[in-house]
Every structure is written in structure tokens, then in C-alpha cells.
C-alpha positions in Angstrom: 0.0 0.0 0.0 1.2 3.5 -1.0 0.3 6.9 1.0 -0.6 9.1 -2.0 -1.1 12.9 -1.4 -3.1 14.5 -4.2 -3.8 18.6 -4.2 -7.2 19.9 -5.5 -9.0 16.6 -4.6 -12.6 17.8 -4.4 -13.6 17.9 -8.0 -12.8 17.1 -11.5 -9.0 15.9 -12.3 -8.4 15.4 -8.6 -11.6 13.9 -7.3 -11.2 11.3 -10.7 -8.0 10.1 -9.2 -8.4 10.0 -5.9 -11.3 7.7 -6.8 -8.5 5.1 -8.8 -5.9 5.5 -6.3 -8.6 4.2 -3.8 -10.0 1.2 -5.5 -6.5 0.4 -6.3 -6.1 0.0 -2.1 -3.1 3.0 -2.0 -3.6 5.2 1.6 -4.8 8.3 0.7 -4.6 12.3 2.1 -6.9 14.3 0.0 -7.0 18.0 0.5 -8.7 21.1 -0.9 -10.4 23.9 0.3 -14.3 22.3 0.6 -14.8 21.0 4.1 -18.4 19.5 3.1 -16.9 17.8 0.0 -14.1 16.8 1.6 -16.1 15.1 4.3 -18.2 13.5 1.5 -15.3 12.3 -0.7 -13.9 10.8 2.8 -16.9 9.2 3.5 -17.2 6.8 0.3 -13.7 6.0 0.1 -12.9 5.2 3.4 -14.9 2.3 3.1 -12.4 1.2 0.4 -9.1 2.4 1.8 -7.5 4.8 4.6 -8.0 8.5 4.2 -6.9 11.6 5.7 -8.4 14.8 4.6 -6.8 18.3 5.1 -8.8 21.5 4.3 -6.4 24.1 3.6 -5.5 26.8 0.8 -2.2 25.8 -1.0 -1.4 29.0 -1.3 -1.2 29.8 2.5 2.3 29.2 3.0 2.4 29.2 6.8 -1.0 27.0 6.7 0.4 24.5 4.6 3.7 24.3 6.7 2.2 23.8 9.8 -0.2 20.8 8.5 2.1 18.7 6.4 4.7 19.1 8.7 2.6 17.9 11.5 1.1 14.7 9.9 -0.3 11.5 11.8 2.5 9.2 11.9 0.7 6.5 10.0 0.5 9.3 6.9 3.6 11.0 7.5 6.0 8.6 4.6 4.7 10.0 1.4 5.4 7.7 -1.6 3.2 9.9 -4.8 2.6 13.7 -4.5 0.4 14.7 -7.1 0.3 18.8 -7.6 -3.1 18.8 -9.3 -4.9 21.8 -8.0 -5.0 25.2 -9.7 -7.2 27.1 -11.6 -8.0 29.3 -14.4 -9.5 32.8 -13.7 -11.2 34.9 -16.2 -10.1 35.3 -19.9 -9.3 39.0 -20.9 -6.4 40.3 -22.9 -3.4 41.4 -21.1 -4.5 45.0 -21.3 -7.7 44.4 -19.6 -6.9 41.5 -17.4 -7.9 41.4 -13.4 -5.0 41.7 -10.9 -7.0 39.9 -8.5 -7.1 37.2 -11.3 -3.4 37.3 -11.8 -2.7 37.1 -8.2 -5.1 33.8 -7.5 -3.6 32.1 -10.6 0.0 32.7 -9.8 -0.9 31.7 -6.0 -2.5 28.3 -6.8 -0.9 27.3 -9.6 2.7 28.1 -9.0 2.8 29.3 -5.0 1.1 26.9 -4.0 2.6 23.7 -6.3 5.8 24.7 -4.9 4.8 25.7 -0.8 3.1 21.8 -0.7 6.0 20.3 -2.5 8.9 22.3 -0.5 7.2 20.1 2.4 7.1 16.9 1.2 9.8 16.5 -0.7 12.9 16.8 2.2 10.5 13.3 3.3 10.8 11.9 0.7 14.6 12.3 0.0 15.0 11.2 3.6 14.1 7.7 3.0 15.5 7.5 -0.6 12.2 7.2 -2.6 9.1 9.3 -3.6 7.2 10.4 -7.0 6.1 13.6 -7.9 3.4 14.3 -10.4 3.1 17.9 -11.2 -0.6 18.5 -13.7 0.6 21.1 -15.7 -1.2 21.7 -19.5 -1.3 22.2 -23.1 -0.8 25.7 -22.0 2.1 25.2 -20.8 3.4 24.4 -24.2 1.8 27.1 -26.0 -0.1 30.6 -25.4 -3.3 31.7 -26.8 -5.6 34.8 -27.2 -6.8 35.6 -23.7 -4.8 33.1 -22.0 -1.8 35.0 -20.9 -1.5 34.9 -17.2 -2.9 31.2 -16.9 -0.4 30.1 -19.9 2.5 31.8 -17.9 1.8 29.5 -15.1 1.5 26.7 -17.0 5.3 27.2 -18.4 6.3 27.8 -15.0 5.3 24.1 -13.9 6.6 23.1 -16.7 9.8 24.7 -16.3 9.7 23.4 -12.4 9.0 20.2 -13.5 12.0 20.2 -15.7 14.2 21.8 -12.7 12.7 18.8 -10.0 14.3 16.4 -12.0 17.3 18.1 -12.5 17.2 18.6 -8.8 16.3 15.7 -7.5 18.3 13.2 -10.0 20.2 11.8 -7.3 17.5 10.8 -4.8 15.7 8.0 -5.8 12.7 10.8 -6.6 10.9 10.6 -9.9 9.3 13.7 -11.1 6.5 13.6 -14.1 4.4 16.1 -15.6 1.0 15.2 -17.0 -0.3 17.8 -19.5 -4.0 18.2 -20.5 -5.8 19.5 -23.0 -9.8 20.1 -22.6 -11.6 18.5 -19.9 -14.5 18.1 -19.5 -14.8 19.5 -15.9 -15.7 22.5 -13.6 -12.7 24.2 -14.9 -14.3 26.7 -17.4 -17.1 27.3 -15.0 -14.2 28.2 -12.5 -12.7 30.5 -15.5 -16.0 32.2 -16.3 -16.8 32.8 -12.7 -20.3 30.3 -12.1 -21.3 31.3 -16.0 -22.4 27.9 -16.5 -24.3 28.3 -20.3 -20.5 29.9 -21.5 -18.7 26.8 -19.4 -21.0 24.5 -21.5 -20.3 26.0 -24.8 -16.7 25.5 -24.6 -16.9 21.8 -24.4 -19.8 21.6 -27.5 -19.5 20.3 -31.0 -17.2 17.3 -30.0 -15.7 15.0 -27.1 -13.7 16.7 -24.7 -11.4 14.4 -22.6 -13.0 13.1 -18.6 -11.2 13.8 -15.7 -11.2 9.7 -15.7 -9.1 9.6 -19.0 -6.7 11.4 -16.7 -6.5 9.0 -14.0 -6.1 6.1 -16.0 -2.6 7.9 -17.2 -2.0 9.4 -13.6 -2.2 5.2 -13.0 -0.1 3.9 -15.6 3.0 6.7 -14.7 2.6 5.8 -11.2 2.3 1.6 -11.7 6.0 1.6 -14.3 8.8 -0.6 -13.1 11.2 1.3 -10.8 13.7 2.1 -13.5 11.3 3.6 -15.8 10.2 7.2 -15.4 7.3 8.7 -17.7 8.7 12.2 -17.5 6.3 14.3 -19.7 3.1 13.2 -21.0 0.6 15.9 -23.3 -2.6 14.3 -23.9 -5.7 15.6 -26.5 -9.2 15.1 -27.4 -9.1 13.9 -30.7 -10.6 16.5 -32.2 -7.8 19.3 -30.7 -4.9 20.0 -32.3 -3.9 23.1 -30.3 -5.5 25.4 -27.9 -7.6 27.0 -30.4 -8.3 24.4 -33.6 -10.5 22.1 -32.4 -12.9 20.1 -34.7 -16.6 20.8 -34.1 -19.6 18.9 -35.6 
């Protein structure tokens, strides 16, 4: 059995693979910032498996410090950190774009990436072993009209995933990076701020990838022989090509 920490585990990408690390009998410490869903998630899967659930804000720095340094013995040897959460916010050109946007994108999807794995990783080199998954994106290959910010912090975990492995050759750490296009998720509801009828239109005309497409990946890099790292993965719909040609019926 292996402890498996996963970030942004209340919905979508997260929620998808806690639900296959569970059935697959791996300990599990799910946070996110939902106490009720949290509670819920814990609920059904702990009659499958161990859980521990921490509701904090990865981009709390002292917050996150203070709980993963202080976990319950029987959690505390991590094997798989999986950096899933961040989001998108808004879609406005450069010139017209929200600070408060930039500052919540930058905080979740690179602060926070790195507060959680600054934590866990000095564990992991401590007894020799460990696997870190960072979820980064198409984006992160590419920018787009609109996309600016969010693409910038999509390069930037791409970049830190590049550096962890550099980094962390010699410790017995792997590092991945598993890079989505569309999903079919709450993502673009998150983007358009609860819009739900311009969410749905992003993901109409053809099949968008499920969160569970990317847990069966998230399982395969994790389940490879111990010599064999899957460093980068980017995965499409089959109708996307890049961020903005996508085949519609």
C-alpha cells in the first residue's frame, strides 16, 4: 500500500484520481479547500481504503507548513505527491486583465505547487524514494488569445518540473508532468466565474477528454517498473490540435 497525497482533490481531475488510487487500495490524504466535499469524498472512500483529509488553501504558506509538517504518523512517509490543483480565472487580454485574477492564478498554480512540494519532498529524499506528479497543461506548451496569465503559469510548472528532476536526479525521486488539454470539468465554470451556459459552450460540438481519461494515465506513470520514469506526457481530445483548432460537428 502507498500513501498518495493528491492537491485539489474535491472535483474534476483530482476527485477522478483519488477515486482510482482508492479502489487500487493506495492510503490516501486528499485535501482542498471544501470542508463539506471533503467530508463527503472521505466518507465513500474510506470504506475502500485509509483517508486523511486536510482543508487548507495551498497558497497559504504558513498554513500548509504547519499541517504537512505535522502529519499522523501512519500518513507522514509519502510515496506519490500529485500537484493537481490550480485554476483558471477569467479570460481577458493582457490589457484588460484582473490583478486579483493574476494574483489567484500565480498563487494556486505556482505558490502553491511549490509551498506543498517544499514540504514533502525533504520526506521523501529522507528515506530514498518518492514520485512527484506535477498536472501542468497544453498551455504550458503554448499561449493563446486571452490566455496569458494562466499560460505563464503553465510554463512555469513546466519549467519546475523540468528543474525537480534536474534537482532531485540523485534521490531515488521521480518527477512527471502530465499535461491536459480540454476537460471536461468545472474548470471553465471556475474561469468564467459560475457562468455555466458559456462553461457548457466551450466543451460543445465534439468529445472533450474526462477527468477519468486522466487518471487512468495518472495510473499507468505511477504503476511503471522502478527504473522507468514517464517524464512528460501531453494528452488531446481527438478533435484538438492546439489550444484554439479544435474540430466541431
Amino acid at each position: 500500500m502507498k500513501t498518495i497525497f493528491i492537491t485539489g482533490a474535491t472535483s474534476g481531475i483530482g476527485l477522478a484520481i483519488a477515486k482510482k488510487m482508492a479502489n487500487s487500495q493506495n492510503q490516501l490524504i486528499l485535501c482542498g479547500r471544501r470542508q463539506k466535499k471533503l467530508d463527503e469524498i472521505s466518507k465513500k472512500l474510506s470504506a475502500i481504503t485509509n483517508v486523511l483529509t486536510l482543508c487548507f488553501d495551498i497558497s497559504e504558506k504558513k498554513e500548509v507548513t504547519k499541517l504537512l509538517e505535522n502529519l499522523p504518523k501512519e500518513y507522514n512517509s509519502i510515496d506519490i505527491l500529485i500537484n493537481n490543483a490550480g485554476n483558471a480565472h477569467g479570460l481577458d487580454k493582457i490589457q484588460d486583465g484582473s490583478l486579483d485574477d493574476w494574483d489567484n492564478m500565480v498563487d494556486s498554480n505556482i505558490k502553491g505547487l511549490l509551498y506543498v512540494s517544499r514540504v514533502i519532498i525533504p520526506k521523501m529524499i529522507k528515506k530514498g524514494s518518492g514520485h512527484i506528479i506535477n498536472i501542468g497543461s497544453l498551455a504550458g506548451r503554448e499561449v493563446y488569445e486571452k490566455g496569458n496569465i494562466y499560460c505563464a503559469t503553465k510554463h512555469a510548472v513546466n519549467a519546475i518540473s523540468k528543474a525537480m528532476r534536474i534537482d532531485l536526479n540523485k534521490t531515488g525521486i521521480k518527477v512527471s508532468e502530465v499535461n491536459p488539454g480540454l476537460v471536461e470539468t468545472d474548470f471553465s465554470s471556475v474561469r468564467f466565474k459560475g457562468d455555466s451556459d458559456r462553461a457548457e459552450k466551450v466543451y460543445q460540438g465534439y468529445k472533450a477528454l474526462q477527468a477519468d481519461d486522466i487518471a487512468d494515465i495518472i495510473e499507468f506513470v505511477i504503476n511503471r517498473p522502478n527504473h522507468v520514469n514517464i517524464a512528460d506526457i501531453l494528452v488531446l481530445p481527438q478533435a484538438q490540435a492546439t489550444s484554439s483548432i479544435i474540430k466541431k460537428n
